[in-house]
VEXDREN-2710 file (C-alpha; in Angstrom, 1 decimal):
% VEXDREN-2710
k/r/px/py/pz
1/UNK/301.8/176.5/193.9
2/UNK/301.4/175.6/190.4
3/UNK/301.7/178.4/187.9
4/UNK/301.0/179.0/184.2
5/UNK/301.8/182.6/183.4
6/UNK/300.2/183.5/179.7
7/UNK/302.2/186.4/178.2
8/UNK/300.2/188.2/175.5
9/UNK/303.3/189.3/172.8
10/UNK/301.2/191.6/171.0
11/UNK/300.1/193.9/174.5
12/UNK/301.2/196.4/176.3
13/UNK/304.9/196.6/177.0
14/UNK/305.3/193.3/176.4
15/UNK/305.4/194.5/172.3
16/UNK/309.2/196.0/173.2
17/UNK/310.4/193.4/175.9
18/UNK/313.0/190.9/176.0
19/UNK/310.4/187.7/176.7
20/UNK/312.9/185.5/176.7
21/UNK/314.8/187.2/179.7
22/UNK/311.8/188.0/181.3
23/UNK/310.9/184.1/181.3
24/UNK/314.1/183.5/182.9
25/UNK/314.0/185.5/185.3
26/UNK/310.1/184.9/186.3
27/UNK/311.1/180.8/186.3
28/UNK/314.3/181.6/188.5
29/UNK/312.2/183.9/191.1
30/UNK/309.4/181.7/191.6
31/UNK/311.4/178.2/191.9
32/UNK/313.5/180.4/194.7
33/UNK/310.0/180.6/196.1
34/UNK/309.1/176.7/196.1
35/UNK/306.4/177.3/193.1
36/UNK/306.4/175.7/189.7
37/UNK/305.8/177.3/186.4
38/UNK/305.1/176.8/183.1
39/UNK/305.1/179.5/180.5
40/UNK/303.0/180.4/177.4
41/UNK/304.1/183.3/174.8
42/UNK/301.3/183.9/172.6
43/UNK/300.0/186.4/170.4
44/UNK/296.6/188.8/170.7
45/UNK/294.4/186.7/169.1
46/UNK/295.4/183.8/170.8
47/UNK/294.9/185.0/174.4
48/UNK/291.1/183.7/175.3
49/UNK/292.1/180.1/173.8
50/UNK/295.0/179.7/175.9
51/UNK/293.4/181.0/178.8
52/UNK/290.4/178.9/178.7
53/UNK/293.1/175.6/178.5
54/UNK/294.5/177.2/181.7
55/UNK/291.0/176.9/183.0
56/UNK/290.4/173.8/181.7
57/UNK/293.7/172.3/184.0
58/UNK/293.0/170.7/187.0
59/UNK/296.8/171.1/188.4
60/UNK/297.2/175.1/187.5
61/UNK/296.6/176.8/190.8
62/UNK/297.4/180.5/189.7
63/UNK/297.0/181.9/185.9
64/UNK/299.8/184.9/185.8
65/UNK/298.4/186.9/183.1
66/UNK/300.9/189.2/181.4
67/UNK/299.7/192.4/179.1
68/UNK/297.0/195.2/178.1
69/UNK/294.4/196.0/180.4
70/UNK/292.3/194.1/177.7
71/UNK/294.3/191.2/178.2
72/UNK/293.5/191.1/182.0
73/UNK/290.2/191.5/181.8
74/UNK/290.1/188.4/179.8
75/UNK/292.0/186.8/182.2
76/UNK/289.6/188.4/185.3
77/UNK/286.7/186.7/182.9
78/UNK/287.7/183.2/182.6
79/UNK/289.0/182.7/186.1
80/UNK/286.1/184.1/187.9
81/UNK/284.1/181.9/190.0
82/UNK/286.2/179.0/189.1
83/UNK/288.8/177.7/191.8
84/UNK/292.2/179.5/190.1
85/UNK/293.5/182.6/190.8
86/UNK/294.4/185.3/189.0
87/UNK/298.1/187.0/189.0
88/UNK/298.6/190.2/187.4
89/UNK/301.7/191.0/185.1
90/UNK/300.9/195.5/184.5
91/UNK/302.2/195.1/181.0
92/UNK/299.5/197.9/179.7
93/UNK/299.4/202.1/179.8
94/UNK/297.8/202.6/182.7
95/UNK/297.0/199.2/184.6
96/UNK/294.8/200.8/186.6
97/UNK/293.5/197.2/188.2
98/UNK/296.7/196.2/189.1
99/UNK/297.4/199.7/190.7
100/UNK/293.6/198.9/193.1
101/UNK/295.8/195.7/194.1
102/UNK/298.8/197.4/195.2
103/UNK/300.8/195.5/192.7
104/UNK/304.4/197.0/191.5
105/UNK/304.6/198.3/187.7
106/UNK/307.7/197.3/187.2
107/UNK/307.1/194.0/185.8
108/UNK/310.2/192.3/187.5
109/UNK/309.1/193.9/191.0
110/UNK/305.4/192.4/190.2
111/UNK/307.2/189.2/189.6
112/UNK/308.9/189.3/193.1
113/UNK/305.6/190.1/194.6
114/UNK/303.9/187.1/193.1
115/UNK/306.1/184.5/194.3
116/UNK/305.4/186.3/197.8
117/UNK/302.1/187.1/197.6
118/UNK/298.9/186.0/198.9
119/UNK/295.3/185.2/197.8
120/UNK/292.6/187.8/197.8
121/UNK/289.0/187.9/197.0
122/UNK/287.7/190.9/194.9
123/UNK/284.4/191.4/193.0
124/UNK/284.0/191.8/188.6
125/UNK/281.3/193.4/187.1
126/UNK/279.3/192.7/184.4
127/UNK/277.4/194.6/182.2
128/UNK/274.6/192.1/180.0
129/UNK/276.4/189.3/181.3
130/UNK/280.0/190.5/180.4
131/UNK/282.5/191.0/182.9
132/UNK/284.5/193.9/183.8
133/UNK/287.5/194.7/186.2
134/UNK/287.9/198.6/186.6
135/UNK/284.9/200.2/183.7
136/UNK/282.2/200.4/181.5
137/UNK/281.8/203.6/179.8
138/UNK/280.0/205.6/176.9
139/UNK/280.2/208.9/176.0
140/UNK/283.2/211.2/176.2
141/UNK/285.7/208.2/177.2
142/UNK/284.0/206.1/174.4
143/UNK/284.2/208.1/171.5
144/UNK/288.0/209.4/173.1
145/UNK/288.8/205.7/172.7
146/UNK/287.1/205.4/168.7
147/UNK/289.5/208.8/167.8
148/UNK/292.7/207.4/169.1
149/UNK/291.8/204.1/167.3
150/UNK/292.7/206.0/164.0
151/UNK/296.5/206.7/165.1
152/UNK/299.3/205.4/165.0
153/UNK/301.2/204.0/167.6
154/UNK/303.7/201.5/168.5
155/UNK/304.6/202.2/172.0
156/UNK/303.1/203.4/176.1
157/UNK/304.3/206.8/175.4
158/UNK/302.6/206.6/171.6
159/UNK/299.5/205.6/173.4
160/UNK/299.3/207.8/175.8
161/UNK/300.2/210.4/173.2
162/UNK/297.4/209.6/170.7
163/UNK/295.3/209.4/173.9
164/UNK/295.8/213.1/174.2
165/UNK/295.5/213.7/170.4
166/UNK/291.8/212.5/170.7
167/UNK/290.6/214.3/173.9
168/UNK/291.6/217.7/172.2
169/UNK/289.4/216.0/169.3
170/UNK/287.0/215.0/171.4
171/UNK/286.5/218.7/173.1
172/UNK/285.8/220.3/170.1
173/UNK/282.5/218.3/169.5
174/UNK/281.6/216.7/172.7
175/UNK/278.9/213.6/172.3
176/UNK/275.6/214.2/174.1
177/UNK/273.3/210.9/174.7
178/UNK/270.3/211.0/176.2
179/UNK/269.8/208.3/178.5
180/UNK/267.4/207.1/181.3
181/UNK/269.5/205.0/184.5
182/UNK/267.4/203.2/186.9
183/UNK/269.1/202.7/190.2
184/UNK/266.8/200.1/192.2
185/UNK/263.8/202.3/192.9
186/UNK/264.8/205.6/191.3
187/UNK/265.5/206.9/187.7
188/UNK/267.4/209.0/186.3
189/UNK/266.8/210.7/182.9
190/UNK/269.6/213.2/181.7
191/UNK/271.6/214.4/178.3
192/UNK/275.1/212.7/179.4
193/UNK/278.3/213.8/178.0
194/UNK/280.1/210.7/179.3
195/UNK/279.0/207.8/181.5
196/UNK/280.7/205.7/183.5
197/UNK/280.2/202.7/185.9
198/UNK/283.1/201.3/187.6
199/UNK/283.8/198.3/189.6
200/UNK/283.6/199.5/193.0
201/UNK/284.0/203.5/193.4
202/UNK/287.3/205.4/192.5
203/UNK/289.7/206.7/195.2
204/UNK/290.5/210.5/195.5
205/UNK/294.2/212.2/194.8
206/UNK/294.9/209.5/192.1
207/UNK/294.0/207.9/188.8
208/UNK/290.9/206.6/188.2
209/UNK/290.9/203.6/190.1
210/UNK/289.4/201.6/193.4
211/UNK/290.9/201.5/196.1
212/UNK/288.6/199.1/197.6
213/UNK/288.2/196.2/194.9
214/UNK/286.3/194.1/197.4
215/UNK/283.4/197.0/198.6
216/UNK/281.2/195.1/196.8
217/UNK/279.0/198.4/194.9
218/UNK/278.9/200.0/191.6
219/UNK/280.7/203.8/190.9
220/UNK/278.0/205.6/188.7
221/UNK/279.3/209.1/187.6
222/UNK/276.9/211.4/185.6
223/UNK/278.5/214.2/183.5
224/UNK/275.9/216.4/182.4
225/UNK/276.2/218.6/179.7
226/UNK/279.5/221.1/179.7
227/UNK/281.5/224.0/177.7
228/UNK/285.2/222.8/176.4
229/UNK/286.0/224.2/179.5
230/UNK/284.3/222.3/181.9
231/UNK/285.1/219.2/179.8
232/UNK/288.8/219.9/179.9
233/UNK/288.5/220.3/183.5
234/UNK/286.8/217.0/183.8
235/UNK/289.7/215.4/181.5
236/UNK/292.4/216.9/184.0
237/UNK/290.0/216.1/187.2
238/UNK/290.0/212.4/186.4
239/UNK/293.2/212.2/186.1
240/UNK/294.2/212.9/189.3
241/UNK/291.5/212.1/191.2
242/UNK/289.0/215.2/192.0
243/UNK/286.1/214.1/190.2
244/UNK/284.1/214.9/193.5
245/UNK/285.2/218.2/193.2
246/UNK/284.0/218.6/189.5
247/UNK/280.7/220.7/188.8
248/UNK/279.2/218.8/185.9
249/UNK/279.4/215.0/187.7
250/UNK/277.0/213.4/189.7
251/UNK/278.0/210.7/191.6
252/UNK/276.3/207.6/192.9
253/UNK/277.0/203.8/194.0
254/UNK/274.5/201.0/194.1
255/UNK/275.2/197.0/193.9
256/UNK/272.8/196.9/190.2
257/UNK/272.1/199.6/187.3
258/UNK/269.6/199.4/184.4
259/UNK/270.7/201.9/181.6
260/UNK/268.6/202.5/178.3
261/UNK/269.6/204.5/175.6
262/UNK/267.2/207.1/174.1
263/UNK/269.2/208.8/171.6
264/UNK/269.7/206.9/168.1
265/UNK/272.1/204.1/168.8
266/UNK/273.6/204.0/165.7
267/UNK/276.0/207.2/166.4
268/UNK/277.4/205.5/170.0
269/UNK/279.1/202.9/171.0
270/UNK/280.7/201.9/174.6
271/UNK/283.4/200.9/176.2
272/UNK/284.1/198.0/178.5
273/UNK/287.4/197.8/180.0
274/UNK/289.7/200.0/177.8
275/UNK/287.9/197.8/174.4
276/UNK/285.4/199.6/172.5
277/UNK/281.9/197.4/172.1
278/UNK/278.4/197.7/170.7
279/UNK/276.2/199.5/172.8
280/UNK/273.1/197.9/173.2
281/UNK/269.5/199.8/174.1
282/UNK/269.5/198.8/177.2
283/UNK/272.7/197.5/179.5
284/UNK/272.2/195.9/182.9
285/UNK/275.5/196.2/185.1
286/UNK/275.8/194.5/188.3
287/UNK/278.4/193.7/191.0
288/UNK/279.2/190.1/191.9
289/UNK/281.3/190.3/195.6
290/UNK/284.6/188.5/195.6
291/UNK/284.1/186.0/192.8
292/UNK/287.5/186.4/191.7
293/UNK/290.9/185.1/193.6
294/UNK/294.1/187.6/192.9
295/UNK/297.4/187.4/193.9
296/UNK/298.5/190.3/195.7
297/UNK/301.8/191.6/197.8
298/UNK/302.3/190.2/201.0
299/UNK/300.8/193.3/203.3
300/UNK/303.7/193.7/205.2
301/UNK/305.7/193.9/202.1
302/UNK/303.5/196.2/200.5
303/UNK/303.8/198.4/203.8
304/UNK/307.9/198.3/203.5
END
């Protein structure tokens, strides 16, 4: 196969990595695998032009995209429904798609599994026409995001830190949006502390993140309103995976969602994807089954 791999400089690990050995080494393993590639080193802001040329190519078979979860899911975006593929390089904090694909972390390990791997269909969401690959969120993980946008950090373990730094921010005055979610016939009104609708539901005992990314349904999960307690709780209960066992959450899945804000929008904004957004009045998320072709480990390897 023919590859391009697009490494975003400015992402994830790929900030405080040696490119130029990591090119070498991702040329040498995948010509030892009979594949071709060609390699792109590009900054932030130069991601979605290089990846629509990559589109655009009519002898590229596979995009390897390399950084943030932002950067993937600009990737995931581009590629969908066209006839490329879509390789992931976990270059961000928590890579929690690439984690629903079985895919290694270790970036030379992902590499190895790429030049191995095989194709698989998996479903995107969208929410007003713009797709997602793991969340759309408003709420506690929204305004979480907008605090840790006003620290500092130049590193995973900085993010992750100033990730931390905002929750406790966060808990101390915890948003509360009142909202009205209409699930095919039903409707739900409620005073949300946080919303979230993934793509496809989570799995239990782990982070938040499918297990099944081809099951084809929306995750809604409904937190209602909490003490700092019950919100802490929440915090540490999505982390390792026992949201289901949480008081405050109500859980549902469905293949389309129509959400409409009732509380002044002005004071909230969204999430999509790890990237904060405007949040419109009304959103209108929907599942689209296995419009996107991945690269994953062979099965047996990812058994071994």
């Amino acid at each position: 196969m023919q590859f391009l791999a697009i490494l975003n400089r400015d992402g994830g690990t790929l900030r405080t990595t040696d490119l130029a050995a990591l090119s070498a080494f991702m040329t040498k393993t995948m010509e030892a695998a009979g594949h071709r590639i060609e390699i792109e080193i590009v900054r932030g802001s130069e991601i979605v032009a290089a990846l629509d040329r990559a589109v655009a190519r009519k002898d590229i078979d596979v995009v390897l995209a390399g950084g943030g979860d932002g950067t993937i899911s600009a990737a995931a975006a581009a590629i969908m429904s066209t006839d490329k593929a879509l390789a992931v390089l976990p270059a961000g904090t928590m890579n929690l798609f690439a984690r629903g694909l079985g895919i290694d972390l270790t970036l030379e390990r992902a590499i190895e599994g790429h030049a191995r791997g095989r194709l698989k269909p998996v479903d995107v969401a969208t929410a007003n026409g713009r797709p997602f690959v793991h969340q759309f969120s408003i709420g506690l993980h929204a305004r979480l995001v907008q605090m840790r946008s006003r620290f500092e950090y130049g590193s995973r373990i900085g993010k992750m830190w100033a990730s931390v730094r905002a929750g406790l921010a966060v808990l101390q005055h915890p948003p509360a949006i009142d909202i009205s979610l209409e699930l095919g016939d039903a409707e739900i009104r409620s005073t949300t502390t946080g919303l979230g609708i993934s793509n496809n539901l989570f799995g239990e005992g782990h982070l938040p993140f499918a297990d099944t990314p081809d099951g084809g349904v929306l995750g809604i999960y409904i937190a209602g309103p909490a003490n700092r307690l019950q919100l802490a709780w929440l915090f540490l209960a999505m982390t390792i995976g026992r949201l289901r066992e949480t008081e405050i959450v109500e859980i549902h899945e469905c293949e389309g969602a129509t959400l409409t804000i009732l509380s002044p929008l002005r004071r909230h904004r969204c999430v999509i994807d790890g990237e904060l957004a405007t949040l419109e009045e009304k959103t209108v998320v929907k599942i689209h089954p296995k419009v996107l072709n991945v690269l994953v480990p062979d099965a047996a390897e990812s058994a071994a």
